[in-house]
C-alpha positions, 0 to 999 in steps of 0.5 A, spaced: 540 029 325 540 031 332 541 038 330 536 038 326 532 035 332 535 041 337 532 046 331 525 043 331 525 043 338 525 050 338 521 053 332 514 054 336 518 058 340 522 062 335 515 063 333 513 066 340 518 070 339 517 072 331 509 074 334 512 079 339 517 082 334 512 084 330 509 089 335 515 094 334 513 096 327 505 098 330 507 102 335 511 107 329 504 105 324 499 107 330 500 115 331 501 115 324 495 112 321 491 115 327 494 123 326 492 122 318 485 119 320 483 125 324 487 131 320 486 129 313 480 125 310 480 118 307 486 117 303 490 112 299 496 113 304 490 112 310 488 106 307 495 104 306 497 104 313 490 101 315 491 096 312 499 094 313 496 093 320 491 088 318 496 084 314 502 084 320 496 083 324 494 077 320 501 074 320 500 074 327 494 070 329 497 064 323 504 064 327 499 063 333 495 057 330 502 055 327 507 055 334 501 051 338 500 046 332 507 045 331 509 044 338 502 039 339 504 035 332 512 035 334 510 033 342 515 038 344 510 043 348 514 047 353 514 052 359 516 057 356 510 056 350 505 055 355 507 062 359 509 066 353 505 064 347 498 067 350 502 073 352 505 074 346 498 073 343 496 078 347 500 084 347 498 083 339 490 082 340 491 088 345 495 093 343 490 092 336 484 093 340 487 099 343 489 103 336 482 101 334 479 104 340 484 110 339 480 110 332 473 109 334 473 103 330 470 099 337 467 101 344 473 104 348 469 101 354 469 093 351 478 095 351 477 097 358 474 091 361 478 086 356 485 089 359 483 089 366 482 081 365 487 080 361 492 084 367 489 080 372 490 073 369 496 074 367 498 077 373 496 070 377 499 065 370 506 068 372 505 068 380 502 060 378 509 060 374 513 061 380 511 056 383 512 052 377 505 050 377 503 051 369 496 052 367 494 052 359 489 056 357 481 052 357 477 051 352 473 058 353 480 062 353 481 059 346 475 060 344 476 068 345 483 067 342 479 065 335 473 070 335 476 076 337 482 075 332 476 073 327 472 080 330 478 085 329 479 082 322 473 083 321 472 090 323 478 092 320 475 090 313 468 093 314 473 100 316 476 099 310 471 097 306 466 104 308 471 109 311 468 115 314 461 113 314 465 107 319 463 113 324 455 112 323 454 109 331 450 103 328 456 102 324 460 101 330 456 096 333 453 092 328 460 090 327 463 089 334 458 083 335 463 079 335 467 083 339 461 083 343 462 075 343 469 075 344 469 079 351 464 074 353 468 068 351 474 072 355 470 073 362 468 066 362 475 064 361 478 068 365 473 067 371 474 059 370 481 061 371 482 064 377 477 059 380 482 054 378 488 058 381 485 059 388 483 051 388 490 049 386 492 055 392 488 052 398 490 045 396 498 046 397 
């Protein structure tokens, strides 16, 4: 019993874990895909790669959901799930957008302004985290979570519905409405955050 309790203690963040994982096969997939984009026209193998990255990535987004759910519903939330989990999310949504970026699939511009977000309040959420103070993610920045996991699903699908003529501009940014929304969402939870920080820091 107790050993069973040990294990279920430590799912979520095996899951974490997991999520981090699976980074490693798209950083072999990328240059691959991209290289046959740009060499060859749309091919079967092309399509193929693109989407074993829409699946992993899928895969990605779920254990997301499944960590924060299980670790609510079994009450064992921890430190290292509140520090990591986003990180973990992160650095699957961002390397994604930067290989869709890399492939014109979404304005390079809108990747910039979400990584230098993200390096600023992740670079403050570990300084916080030093100070053993935590501070969870607000409403907004789960709200960005879902709409740029949903966008990037979505993109994905649309270039692997139209291929090449994904290339026509209008394409490109009709489709990244919701990326749009997404950035959105991520400055507003990124501004609520740091204002938080600052207010905890005047108040020591």
């Amino acid at each position: 019993m107790n050993k069973f309790k040990v294990n279920k203690n430590n799912i979520p963040n095996l899951l974490t874990l997991f999520r981090m994982v699976l980074i490693l096969p798209l950083l072999i997939i990328f240059p691959i895909a991209w290289a046959l984009s740009i060499n060859i026209n749309w091919t079967s193998v092309n399509i193929a790669l693109t989407s074993i990255i829409l699946v992993i990535f899928i895969i990605a987004m779920f254990t997301d959901f499944l960590d924060g759910y299980l670790a609510r519903k079994w009450k064992v939330v921890s430190n290292f799930g509140k520090l990591w989990d986003p990180l973990a999310d992160k650095v699957m949504t961002t390397s994604v957008l930067i290989f869709l970026a890399w492939m014109n699939i979404i304005p390079f511009w809108i990747v910039v302004i979400l990584v230098i977000r993200d390096i600023v309040v992740d670079g403050a959420r570990v300084v916080m985290s030093k100070n053993n103070i935590s501070i969870a993610a607000n409403l907004y920045g789960k709200l960005k979570t879902l709409v740029l996991s949903i966008s990037i699903i979505f993109v994905m699908i649309m270039y692997l519905s139209l291929g090449n003529l994904f290339i026509n501009k209008l394409y490109v940014l009709l489709f990244n409405i919701p990326t749009l929304i997404g950035l959105a969402l991520s400055l507003l939870s990124g501004f609520i955050y740091l204002k938080t920080t600052f207010k905890i820091n005047k108040t020591k």
